[in-house]
C-alpha positions as CSV (number, residue, x, y, z in Angstrom):
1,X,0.0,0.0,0.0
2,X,1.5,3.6,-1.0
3,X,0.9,6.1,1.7
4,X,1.4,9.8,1.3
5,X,3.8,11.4,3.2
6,X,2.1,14.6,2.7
7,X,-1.0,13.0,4.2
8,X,0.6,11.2,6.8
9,X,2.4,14.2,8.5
10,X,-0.7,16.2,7.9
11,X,-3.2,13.8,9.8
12,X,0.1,13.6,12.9
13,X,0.0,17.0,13.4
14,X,-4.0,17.8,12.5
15,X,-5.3,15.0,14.7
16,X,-4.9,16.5,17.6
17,X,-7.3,19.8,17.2
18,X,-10.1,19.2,18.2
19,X,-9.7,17.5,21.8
20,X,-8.0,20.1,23.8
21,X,-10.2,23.8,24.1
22,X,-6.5,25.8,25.3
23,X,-4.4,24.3,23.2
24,X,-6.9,25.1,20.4
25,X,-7.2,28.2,20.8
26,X,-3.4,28.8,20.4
27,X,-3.2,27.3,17.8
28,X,-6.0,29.3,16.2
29,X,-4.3,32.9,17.4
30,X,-1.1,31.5,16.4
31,X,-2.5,30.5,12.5
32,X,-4.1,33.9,12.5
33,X,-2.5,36.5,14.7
34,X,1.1,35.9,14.2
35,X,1.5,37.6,10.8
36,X,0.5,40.9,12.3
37,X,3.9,41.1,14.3
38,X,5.9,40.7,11.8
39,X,3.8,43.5,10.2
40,X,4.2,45.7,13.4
41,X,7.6,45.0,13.2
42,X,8.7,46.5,10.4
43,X,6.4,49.7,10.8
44,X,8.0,50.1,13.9
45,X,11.3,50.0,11.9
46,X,10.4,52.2,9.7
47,X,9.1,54.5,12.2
48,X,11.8,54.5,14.6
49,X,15.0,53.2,13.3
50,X,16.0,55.5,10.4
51,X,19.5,53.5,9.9
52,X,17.0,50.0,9.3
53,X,14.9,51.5,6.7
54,X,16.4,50.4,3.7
55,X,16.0,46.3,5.5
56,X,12.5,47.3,6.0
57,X,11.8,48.0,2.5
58,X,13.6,45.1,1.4
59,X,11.5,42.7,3.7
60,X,8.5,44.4,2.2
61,X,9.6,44.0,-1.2
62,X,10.4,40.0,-0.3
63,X,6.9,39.5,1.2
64,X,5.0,41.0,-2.0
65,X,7.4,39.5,-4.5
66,X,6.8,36.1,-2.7
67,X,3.1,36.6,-2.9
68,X,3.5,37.4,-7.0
69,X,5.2,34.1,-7.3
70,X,2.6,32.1,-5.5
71,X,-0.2,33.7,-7.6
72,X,1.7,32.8,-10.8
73,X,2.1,29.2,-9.0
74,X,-1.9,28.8,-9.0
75,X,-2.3,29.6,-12.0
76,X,-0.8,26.4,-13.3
77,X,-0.8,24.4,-10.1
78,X,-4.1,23.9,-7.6
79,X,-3.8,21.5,-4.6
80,X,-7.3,21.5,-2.6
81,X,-7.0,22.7,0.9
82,X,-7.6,19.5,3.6
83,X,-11.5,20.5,4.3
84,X,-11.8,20.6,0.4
85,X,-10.9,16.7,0.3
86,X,-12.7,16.9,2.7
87,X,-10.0,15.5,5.5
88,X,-9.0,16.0,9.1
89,X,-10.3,18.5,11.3
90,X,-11.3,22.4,10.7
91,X,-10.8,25.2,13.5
92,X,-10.9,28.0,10.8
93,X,-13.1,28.7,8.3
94,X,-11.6,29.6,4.9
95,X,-12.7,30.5,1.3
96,X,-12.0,27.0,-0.8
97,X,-9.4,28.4,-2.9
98,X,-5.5,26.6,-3.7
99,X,-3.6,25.6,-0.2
100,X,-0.2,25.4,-1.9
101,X,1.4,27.5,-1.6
102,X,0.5,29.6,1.7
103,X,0.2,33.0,1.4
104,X,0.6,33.7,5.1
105,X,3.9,31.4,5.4
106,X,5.5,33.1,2.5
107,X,4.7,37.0,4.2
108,X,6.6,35.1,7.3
109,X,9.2,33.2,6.1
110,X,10.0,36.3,3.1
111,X,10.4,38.7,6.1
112,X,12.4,36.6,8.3
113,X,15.0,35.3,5.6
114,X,15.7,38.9,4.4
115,X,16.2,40.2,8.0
116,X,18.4,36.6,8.3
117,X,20.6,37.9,5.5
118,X,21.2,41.4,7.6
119,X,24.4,40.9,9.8
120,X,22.6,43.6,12.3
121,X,19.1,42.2,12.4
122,X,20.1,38.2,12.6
123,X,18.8,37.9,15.9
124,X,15.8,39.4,15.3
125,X,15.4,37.1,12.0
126,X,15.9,34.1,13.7
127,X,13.0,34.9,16.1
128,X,10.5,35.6,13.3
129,X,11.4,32.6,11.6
130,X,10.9,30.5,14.8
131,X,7.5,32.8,14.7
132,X,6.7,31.8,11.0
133,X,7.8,27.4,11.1
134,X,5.1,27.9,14.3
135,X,2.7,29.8,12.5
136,X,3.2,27.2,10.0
137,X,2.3,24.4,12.2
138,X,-0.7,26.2,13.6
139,X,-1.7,26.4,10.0
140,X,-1.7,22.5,9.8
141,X,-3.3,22.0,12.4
142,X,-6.1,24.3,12.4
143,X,-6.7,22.1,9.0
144,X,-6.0,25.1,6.2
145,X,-3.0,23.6,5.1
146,X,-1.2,20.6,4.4
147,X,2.6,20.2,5.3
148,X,3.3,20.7,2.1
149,X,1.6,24.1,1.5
150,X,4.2,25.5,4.5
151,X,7.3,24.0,2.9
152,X,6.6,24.9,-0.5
153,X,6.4,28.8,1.3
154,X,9.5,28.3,2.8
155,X,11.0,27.8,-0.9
156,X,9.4,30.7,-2.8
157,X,10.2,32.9,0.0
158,X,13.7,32.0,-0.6
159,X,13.9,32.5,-4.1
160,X,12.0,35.8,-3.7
161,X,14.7,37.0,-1.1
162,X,17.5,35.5,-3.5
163,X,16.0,37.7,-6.0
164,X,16.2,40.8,-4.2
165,X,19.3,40.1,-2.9
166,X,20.8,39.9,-6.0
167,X,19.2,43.7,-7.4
168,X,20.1,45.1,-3.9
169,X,22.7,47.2,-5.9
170,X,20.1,48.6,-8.0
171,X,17.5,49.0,-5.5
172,X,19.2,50.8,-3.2
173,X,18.8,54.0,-5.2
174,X,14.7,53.6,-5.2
175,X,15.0,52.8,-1.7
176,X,16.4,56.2,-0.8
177,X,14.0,57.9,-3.3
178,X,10.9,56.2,-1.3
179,X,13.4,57.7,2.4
180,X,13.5,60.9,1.2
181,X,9.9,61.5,0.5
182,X,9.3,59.9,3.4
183,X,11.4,62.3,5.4
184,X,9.8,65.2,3.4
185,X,6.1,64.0,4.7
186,X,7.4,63.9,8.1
187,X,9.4,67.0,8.6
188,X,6.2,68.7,6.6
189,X,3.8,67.0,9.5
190,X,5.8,68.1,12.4
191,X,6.1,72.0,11.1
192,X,2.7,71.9,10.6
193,X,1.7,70.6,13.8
194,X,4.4,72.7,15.4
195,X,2.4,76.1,13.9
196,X,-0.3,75.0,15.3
197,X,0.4,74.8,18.8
């Protein structure tokens, strides 16, 4: 009898939801809520590190690159989510739309590779990507994604931050284009909020 591995690991991981109220609701905020610190992150970075905006930009380029290549990736490729097969066990409702690969996994694991490949923000890109394989997991089992789905994230957001990486030297220039204007706004906010009180 073949047995998919896919399958297998899925149903490990996805057959325990379901029996434990805390540790299902973890697993929910995790599959759901985790993304939004790693956006909060970078807005804080961009707010209040000057010297890290050009990383920020480049995790934000990573992240919507990594999302261009997974839309392309549907167009020639669907895989039905697990509650489309219908199998295991669902904690989240979800539109019935492509599982591989996932789009919140490749935000993560874009964002955390680039700051990874930052000698100065290595520490904090090993946390997010602890953040993002857990995410991941939660993912499974909350039954919106096989195994699969999270590793085939973890590969586009590495060619999508390979990719950057390698036209750093030309967008370094937009970058500071985007800073500047940036700057502009913000010294033309506080002047104006200065006048007024």
């Amino acid at each position: 009898m073949i047995t998919d591995p896919n399958l297998t690991l899925f149903h490990l991981i996805n057959d325990i939801a379901g029996k434990n109220h805390v540790l299902d609701s973890t697993m929910i905020f995790a599959a759901k809520n985790i993304i939004y610190i790693f956006a909060a992150y970078l807005a804080c970075i961009w707010l209040t590190k000057s010297e890290y905006r050009q990383e920020a930009l480049f995790a934000g380029y990573a992240s919507v690159l990594g999302l261009g290549i997974n839309f392309i990736i549907t167009l020639f490729y669907f895989h039905p989510r697990p509650f489309m097969v219908p199998t295991g066990t669902l904690l989240i409702t979800h539109a019935a739309e492509s599982s591989f690969p996932s789009d919140h996994a490749t935000v993560m694991f874009s964002v955390s590779i680039m700051l990874l490949a930052f000698n100065y923000l290595r520490y904090s890109g090993a946390i997010f990507l602890v953040l993002a394989f857990l995410s991941g997991l939660a993912r499974v089992y909350s039954g919106l994604h096989f195994p699969m789905d999270i590793a085939g994230s973890l590969l586009v957001a590495s060619l999508s931050t390979g990719i950057l990486l390698t036209l750093k030297d030309y967008l370094i220039p937009v970058n500071r284009i985007f800073i500047s204007y940036f700057e502009n706004i913000k010294k033309k906010i506080i002047k104006g909020r200065l006048k007024v009180s």
